[in-house]
C-alpha positions as CSV (number, residue, x, y, z in Angstrom):
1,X,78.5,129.5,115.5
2,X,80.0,128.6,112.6
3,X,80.8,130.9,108.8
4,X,79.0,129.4,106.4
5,X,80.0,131.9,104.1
6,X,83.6,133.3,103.1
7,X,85.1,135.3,100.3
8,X,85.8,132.1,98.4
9,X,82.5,131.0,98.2
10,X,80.8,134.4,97.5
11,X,83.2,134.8,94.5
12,X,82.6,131.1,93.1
13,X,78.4,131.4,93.4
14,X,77.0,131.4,90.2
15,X,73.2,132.0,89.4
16,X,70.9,130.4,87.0
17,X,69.1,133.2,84.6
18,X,65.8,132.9,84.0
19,X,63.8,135.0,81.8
20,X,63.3,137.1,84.2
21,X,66.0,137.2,86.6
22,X,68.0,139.8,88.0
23,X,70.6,141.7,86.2
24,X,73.6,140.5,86.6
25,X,76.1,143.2,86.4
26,X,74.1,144.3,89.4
27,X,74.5,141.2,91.5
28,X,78.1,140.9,90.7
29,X,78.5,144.3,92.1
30,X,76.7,143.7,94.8
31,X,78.6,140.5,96.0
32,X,81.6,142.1,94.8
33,X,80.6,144.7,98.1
34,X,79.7,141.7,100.2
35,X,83.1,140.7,99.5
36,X,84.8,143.7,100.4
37,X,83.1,143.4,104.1
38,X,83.8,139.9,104.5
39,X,87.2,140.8,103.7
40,X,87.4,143.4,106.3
41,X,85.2,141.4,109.1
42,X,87.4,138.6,108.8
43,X,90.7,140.9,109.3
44,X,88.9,142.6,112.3
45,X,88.3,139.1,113.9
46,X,91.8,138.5,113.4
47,X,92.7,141.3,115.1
48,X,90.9,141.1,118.1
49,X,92.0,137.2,118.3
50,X,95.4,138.3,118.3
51,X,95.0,141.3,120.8
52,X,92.8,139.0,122.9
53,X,95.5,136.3,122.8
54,X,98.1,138.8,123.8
55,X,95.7,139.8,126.6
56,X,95.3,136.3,128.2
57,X,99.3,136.1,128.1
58,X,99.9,138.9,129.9
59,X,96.4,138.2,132.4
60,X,98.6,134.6,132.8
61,X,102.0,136.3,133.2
62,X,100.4,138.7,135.9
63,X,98.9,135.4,138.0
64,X,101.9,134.0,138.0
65,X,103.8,136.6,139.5
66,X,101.0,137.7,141.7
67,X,101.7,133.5,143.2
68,X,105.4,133.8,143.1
69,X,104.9,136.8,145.4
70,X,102.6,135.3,147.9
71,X,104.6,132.2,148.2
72,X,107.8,134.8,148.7
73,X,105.2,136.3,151.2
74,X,104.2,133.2,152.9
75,X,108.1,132.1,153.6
76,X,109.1,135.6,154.4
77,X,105.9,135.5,157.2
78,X,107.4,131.8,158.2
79,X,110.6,132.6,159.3
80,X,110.9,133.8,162.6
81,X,113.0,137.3,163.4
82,X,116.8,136.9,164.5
83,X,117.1,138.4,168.0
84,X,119.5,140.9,167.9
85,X,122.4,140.9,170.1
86,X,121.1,143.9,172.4
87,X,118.1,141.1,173.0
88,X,120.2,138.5,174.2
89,X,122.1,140.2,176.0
90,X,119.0,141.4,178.0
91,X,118.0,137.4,178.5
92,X,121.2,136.9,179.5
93,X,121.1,139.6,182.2
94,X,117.5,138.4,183.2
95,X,118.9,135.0,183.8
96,X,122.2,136.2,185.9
97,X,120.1,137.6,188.3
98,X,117.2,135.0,188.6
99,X,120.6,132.3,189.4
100,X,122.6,134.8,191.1
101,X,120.2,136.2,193.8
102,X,119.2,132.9,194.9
């Protein structure tokens, strides 16, 4: 949806009088209020563009990190556990007496 209508073009609108047409004090002030909202509409929209924009960088910054983490994840889960030395040298044992007793 598009503005058809902005503070520019209220301000430049100019009516035709007729003989008996409205007063025109009266519809100046009135688009001179029409104005005034427009004015403050079109700073609110700005607003909540900018707040929104901020919103979708941080929504972006927080995907990325959530990724970087379960790639971090995902290679953490990949590599397999060092034995530790008490380990091997329980296998080590195992395999002296499996040789040794034959």
């Amino acid at each position: 949806m598009k503005q058809r209508l902005t503070v520019e073009t209220i301000l430049e609108k100019e009516f035709h009088i007729d003989y008996q047409g409205y007063n025109a004090l009266e519809v100046d002030v009135f688009l001179d209020e029409v104005m005034k909202d427009y004015q403050m509409f079109e700073e609110l929209i700005k607003k909540q563009k900018e707040l929104l924009d901020r919103y979708e960088q941080a929504l972006a910054d927080q995907k990325r990190m959530h990724q970087d983490l379960l790639g971090a994840n995902r290679a953490n889960n990949a590599v397999e556990p060092q034995p530790s030395y008490v380990d091997l040298i329980r296998r080590i044992s195992k395999l002296e007496e499996v040789v040794y007793k034959k």
